[in-house]
Structure formats: C-alpha cells, structure tokens
C-alpha positions in Angstrom: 0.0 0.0 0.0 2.7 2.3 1.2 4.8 1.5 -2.3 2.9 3.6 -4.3 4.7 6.9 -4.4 1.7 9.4 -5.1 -0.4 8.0 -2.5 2.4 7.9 -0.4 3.2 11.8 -0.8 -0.7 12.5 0.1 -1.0 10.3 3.3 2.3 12.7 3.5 0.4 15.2 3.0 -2.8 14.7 5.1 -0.3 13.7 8.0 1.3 16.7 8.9 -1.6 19.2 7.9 -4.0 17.1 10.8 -0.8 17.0 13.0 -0.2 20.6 12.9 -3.9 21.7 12.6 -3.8 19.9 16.2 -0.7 21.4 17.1 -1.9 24.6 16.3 -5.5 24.2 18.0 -3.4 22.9 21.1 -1.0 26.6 21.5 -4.3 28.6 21.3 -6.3 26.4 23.9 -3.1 26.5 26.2 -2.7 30.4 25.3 -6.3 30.7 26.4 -5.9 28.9 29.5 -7.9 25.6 28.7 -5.3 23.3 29.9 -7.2 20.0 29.7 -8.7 20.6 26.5 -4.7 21.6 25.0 -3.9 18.0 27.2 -6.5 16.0 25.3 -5.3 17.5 21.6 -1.6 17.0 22.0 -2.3 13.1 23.0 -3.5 13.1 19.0 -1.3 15.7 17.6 2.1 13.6 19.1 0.6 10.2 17.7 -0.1 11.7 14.2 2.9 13.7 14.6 5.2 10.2 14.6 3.5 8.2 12.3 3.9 11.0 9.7 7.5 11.6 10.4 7.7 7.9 10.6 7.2 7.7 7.1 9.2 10.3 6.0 12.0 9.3 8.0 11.9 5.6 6.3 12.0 7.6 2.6 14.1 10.0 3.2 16.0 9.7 0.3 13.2 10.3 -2.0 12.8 14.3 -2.0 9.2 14.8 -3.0 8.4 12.7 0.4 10.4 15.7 2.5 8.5 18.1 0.2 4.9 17.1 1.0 6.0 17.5 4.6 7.3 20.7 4.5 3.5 21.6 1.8 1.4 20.1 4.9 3.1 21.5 7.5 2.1 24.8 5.8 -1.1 24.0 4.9 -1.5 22.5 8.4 -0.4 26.1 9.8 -3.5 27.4 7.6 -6.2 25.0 8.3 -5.4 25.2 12.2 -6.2 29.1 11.9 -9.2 28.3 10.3 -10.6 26.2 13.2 -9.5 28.1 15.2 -11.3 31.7 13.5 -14.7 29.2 13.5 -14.6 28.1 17.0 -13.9 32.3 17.7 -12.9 31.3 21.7 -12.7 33.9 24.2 -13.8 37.9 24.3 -12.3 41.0 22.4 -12.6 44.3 23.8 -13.5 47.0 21.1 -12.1 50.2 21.7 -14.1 53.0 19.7 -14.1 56.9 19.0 -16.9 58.9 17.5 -16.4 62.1 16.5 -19.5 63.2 16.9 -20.1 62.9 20.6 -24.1 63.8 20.5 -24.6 60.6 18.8 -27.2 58.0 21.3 -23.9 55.5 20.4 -24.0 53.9 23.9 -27.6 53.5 24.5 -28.4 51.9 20.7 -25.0 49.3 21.8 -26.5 48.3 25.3 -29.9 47.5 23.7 -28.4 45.1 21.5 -26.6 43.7 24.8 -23.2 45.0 24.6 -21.4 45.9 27.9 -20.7 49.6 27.3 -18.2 52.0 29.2 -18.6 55.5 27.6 -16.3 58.8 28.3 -16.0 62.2 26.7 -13.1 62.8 25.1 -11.0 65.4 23.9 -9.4 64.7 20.3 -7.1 67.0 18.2 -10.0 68.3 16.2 -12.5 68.5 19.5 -15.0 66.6 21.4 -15.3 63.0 21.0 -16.9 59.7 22.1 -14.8 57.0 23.5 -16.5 53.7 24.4 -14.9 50.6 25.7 -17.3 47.4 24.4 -16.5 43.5 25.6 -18.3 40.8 23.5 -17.0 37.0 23.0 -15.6 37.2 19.7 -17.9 34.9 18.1 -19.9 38.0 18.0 -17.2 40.7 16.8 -18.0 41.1 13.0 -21.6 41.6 13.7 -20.2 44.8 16.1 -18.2 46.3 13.8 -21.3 46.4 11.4 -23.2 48.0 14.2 -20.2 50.1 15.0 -20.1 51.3 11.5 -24.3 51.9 10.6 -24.6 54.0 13.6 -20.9 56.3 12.6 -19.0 55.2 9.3 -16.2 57.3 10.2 -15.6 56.0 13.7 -12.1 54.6 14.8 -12.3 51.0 16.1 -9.4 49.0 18.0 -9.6 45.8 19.2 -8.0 43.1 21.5 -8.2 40.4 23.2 -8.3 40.5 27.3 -6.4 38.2 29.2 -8.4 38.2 32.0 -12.3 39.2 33.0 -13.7 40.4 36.1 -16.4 41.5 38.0 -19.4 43.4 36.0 -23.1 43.2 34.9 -21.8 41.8 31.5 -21.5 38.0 32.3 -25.0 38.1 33.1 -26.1 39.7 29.9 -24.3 36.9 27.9 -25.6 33.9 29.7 -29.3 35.8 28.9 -27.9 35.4 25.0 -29.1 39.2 24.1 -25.8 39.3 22.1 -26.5 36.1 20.1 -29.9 37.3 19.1 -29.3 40.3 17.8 -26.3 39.0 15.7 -28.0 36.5 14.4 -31.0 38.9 13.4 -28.3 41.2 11.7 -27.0 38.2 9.7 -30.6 37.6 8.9 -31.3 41.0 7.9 -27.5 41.2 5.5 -29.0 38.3 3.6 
C-alpha cells in the first residue's frame, strides 16, 4: 500500500496538515488557558505527529516525500487558523471613538446587549466619544457592522483581554441578548 509513491506523498500530505492543525489548536487552547482541552489534543497531535515523520523518515531519500512534509506542515499552519477563527474562543474588547459625541452610540449598543463603558473625550479636532465594548468574539464582526451603521467614520481598535472580572456583563451573555441580535443582523444582511 505504502509502495505507491503518489499515494504515499498524500498520506504525507494529510499527516502533517491534521498534526499541525492539532498542534496549532493545542497553543491557542493553552494560550487561552484551557489546559485540559490543549492535554487532550496533543495526545493526538504527538501520535499523528510520529507516524507521519515515521514515514518520511523511512524515505528520506526520496525528496518529494520531504516536500509534501514541509507543503502540509504549511497548509497544516493554515487550516489550524481556520478552526481556530470558527470556533472564535474567548472575548475581544473593542475600543471606539466617535467624533460626533451627540450621537445615542451607547444606549443603541446596550440594547443590543453589549457591555458599554462610555467617556467624553477630547481629540485634536474637538469633542469626542470613547466607548470601551466587551463581546465573546464569536460575536465581533456583527459589532463592527453595528459600530459602523450607527458612525462610518468612527475609529475601532480591538483586543483580546487576558483576564475578566467582576461586571453586569456575564450576566447579559448567559441571557444570549448578544447572540440574538447577531443573528437577526445576519438575517437582515441576507
């Protein structure tokens, strides 16, 4: 089975891009501090990790074998990312500045359950908005559009918290205001 040498370069191939999409899936569950869930992937990451340099490591002398390593370990790099964008763990904070700071900005947000923190601000051209929004990131695209229908020229920046404490917030998400709004603005896009 293993003497053919195409199949042999995709079973190559498929190897390392599941062994690194684990890899890959375990670092962001241990960088989010979910250390049993990281435990549990590397268990299959290290196992397909060895049988595909297993392989290779019997062939070495055949170059398109090291190739289709080095292919699906990139494409391995890719597909992990993309798990890992669908799954959308943890909560982003969105940092945002209106300039027009007589827009209802904060109100229209905490209807649609956003935790809002709003200041005025002074900017280099006058008075602004600043608002400080948390949301799981699952939810962050469908904030931005909100962000940008109620002020197109407001500046957004976003990150990700490393730790949460304390607020009204948690119990706004558990009530899933967030999740049905979003998915009534996804509704509405279509």
């Amino acid at each position: 089975m293993l003497e053919n040498p195409l199949l042999l370069i995709g079973i190559i191939l498929v190897v390392n891009i599941v062994y690194v999409s684990f890899l890959t899936m375990r670092m962001i569950f241990t960088l989010k501090g979910r250390r049993y869930t990281a435990a549990f992937l590397s268990m299959f990451e290290i196992v397909t990790y060895i049988y595909g340099l297993g392989i290779v490591l019997e062939r070495l002398g055949q170059i398109e074998n090291v190739i289709a390593y080095a292919i699906g370990y990139g494409l391995g790099v890719i597909v992990g990312m993309k798990i890992e964008e669908k799954l959308a763990l943890g909560y982003i904070t969105v940092n945002v500045i209106s300039s027009d700071p007589d827009i209802d900005f904060t109100r229209r947000l905490r209807e649609k359950g956003y935790g809002v923190t709003s200041w005025y601000a002074y900017g280099m051209e006058g008075d602004r908005l600043a608002m400080q929004i948390l949301t799981p990131r699952k939810y962050e695209l469908a904030l931005y559009e909100t962000i940008r229908t109620i002020d197109p020229k407001a500046f957004i920046i976003a990150y990700e918290p490393k730790q949460i404490h304390g607020g009204f917030w948690v119990k706004s998400v558990k009530k899933g205001k967030i999740r049905e709004d979003a998915e009534k603005q996804q509704q509405e896009a279509l």
